[in-house]
C-alpha positions, 0 to 999 in steps of 0.5 A: 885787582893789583898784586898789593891787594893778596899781599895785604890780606896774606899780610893781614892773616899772617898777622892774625895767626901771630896774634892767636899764637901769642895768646895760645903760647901761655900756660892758660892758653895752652890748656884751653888749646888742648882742652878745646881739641881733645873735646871735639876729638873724643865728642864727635856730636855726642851731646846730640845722641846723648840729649835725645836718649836722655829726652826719650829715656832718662825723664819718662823713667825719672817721672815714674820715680818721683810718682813712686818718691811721693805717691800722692798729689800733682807731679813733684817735677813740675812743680819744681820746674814752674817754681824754680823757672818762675812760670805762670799762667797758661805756661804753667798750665801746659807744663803741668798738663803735659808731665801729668799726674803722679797717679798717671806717671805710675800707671804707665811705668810698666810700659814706659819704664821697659820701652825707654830702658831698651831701645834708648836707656843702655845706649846714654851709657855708651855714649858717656863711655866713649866720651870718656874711653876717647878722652883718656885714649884708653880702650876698654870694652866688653860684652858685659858692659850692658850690665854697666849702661844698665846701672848707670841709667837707673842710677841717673833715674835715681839721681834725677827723681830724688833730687826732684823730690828733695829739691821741693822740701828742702826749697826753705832751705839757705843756700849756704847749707844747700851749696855744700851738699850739692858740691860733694854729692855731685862730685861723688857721682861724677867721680863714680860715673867714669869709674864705672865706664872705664872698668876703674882702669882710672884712678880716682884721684886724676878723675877729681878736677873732672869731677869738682868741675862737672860740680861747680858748672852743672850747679851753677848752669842749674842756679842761673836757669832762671835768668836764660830759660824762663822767658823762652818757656813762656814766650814759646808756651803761649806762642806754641803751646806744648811744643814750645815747652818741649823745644825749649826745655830740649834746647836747656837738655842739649846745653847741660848734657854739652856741658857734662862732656865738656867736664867729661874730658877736662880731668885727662886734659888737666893730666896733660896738660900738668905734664907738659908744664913740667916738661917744658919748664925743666926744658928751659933751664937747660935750653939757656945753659946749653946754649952755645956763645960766639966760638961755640956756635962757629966750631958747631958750623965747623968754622974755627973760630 
């Protein structure tokens, strides 16, 4: 191998790392810099606990909610899920099948509300409570936060059932009117979530970009499901039955729990970020004016001029 061959190739890479650093050296790429690196600092693979606790905790709980929202008649969350996702035939069969009855969905909650709630359901709030903690750099912590992961999972349940129930009656409905209601609730409730989490050592306001983000994504990855989820949930549901369903709708799960800790972190970085756009901003005006001229850069090497 000739020396000219590592040369070019050094020569390439070099290249590349001013190319990527000439991207990154602007106001938006500075942010999705800082954002990209604060994610994977205050993550550490949390999407993936936090789908698998929500899968074995928040969904079994949420169904014996909305059994309880609407007492009578087949599960309200899987008609809304073959309706929204547009499922047919033996699809929607399985995804009938497998979330079951209301009837039976209240037959289990006495033992699958507690078996859930203890060994997975506290465990989802320490996970978004460290998301959080990390993200701000913050420490908080304490016995008493049991008491905290405890309300937050039943408010989750709550949230989760009721917009089950709410979503099939107010299907009629425009979006014009639907978008409105979606954007403050959920704003509301991912303001209240690291709030609580954080024992409100966060003002509210600096928690808002967060939150109106968490709003727009989730709703919009909830709007457009139909266009990325349906076809896999058919094709899986025929090709593997039941499993198929469920491997698909955990790989739909993983995506917008990934998507609410990368929203999670956005509000400290936007804090940041801001801060040091000002910073650097007030930097360059006086990095120009104190700029030394010809005789001023002499004297400082201690040349006369």
């Amino acid at each position: 191998m000739s020396e000219a061959e590592p040369s070019a190739r050094g020569g390439r890479a070099r290249a590349t790392l001013r190319w990527l650093s000439g991207r990154t050296d602007t106001p938006i790429g500075r942010l999705s810099l800082l954002w990209f690196r604060r994610y994977f600092e205050a993550s550490n693979n949390s999407a993936s606990a936090a789908t698998v606790y929500s899968f074995l905790s928040v969904f079994p709980t949420a169904l014996v909610g909305i059994a309880l929202f609407r007492p009578s008649g087949d599960n309200a969350f899987a008609d809304r899920l073959i309706n929204h996702l547009g499922l047919h035939g033996a699809t929607a069969s399985l995804v009938q099948d497998m979330f079951g009855s209301a009837s039976s969905n209240k037959l289990a909650a006495s033992i699958t509300v507690v078996i859930s709630f203890l060994i997975w359901g506290l465990g989802l709030g320490q996970i978004f409570q460290d998301v959080y903690k990390r993200g701000w750099r913050i420490e908080v912590g304490s016995v008493a936060d049991q008491g905290l992961f405890a309300i937050f999972f039943f408010v989750l349940v709550g949230v989760i059932a009721l917009g089950g129930v709410a979503a099939e009656q107010l299907r009629s409905a425009r979006y014009v009117l639907l978008i409105p209601v979606w954007l403050i609730g959920s704003t509301i409730f991912w303001l209240w979530v690291p709030s609580l989490l954080l024992h409100r050592k966060i003002r509210l306001r600096p928690l808002l970009p967060g939150a109106i983000l968490a709003a727009i994504v989730i709703g919009g990855l909830m709007a457009t499901s139909p266009l990325f989820i349906a076809a896999p949930v058919n094709f899986n549901g025929k090709a593997f039955g039941s499993f198929g369903v469920v491997v698909t709708m955990l790989g739909y799960v993983f995506i917008a729990i990934t998507v609410s800790l990368v929203c999670a972190v956005f509000s400290p970085v936007w804090a940041e970020w801001r801060r040091s756009e000002r910073e650097l901003k007030e930097q360059q005006p006086s990095a120009a004016g104190d700029e030394p001229g010809e005789n001023g850069r002499a004297s400082e090497a201690g040349v006369a001029p």
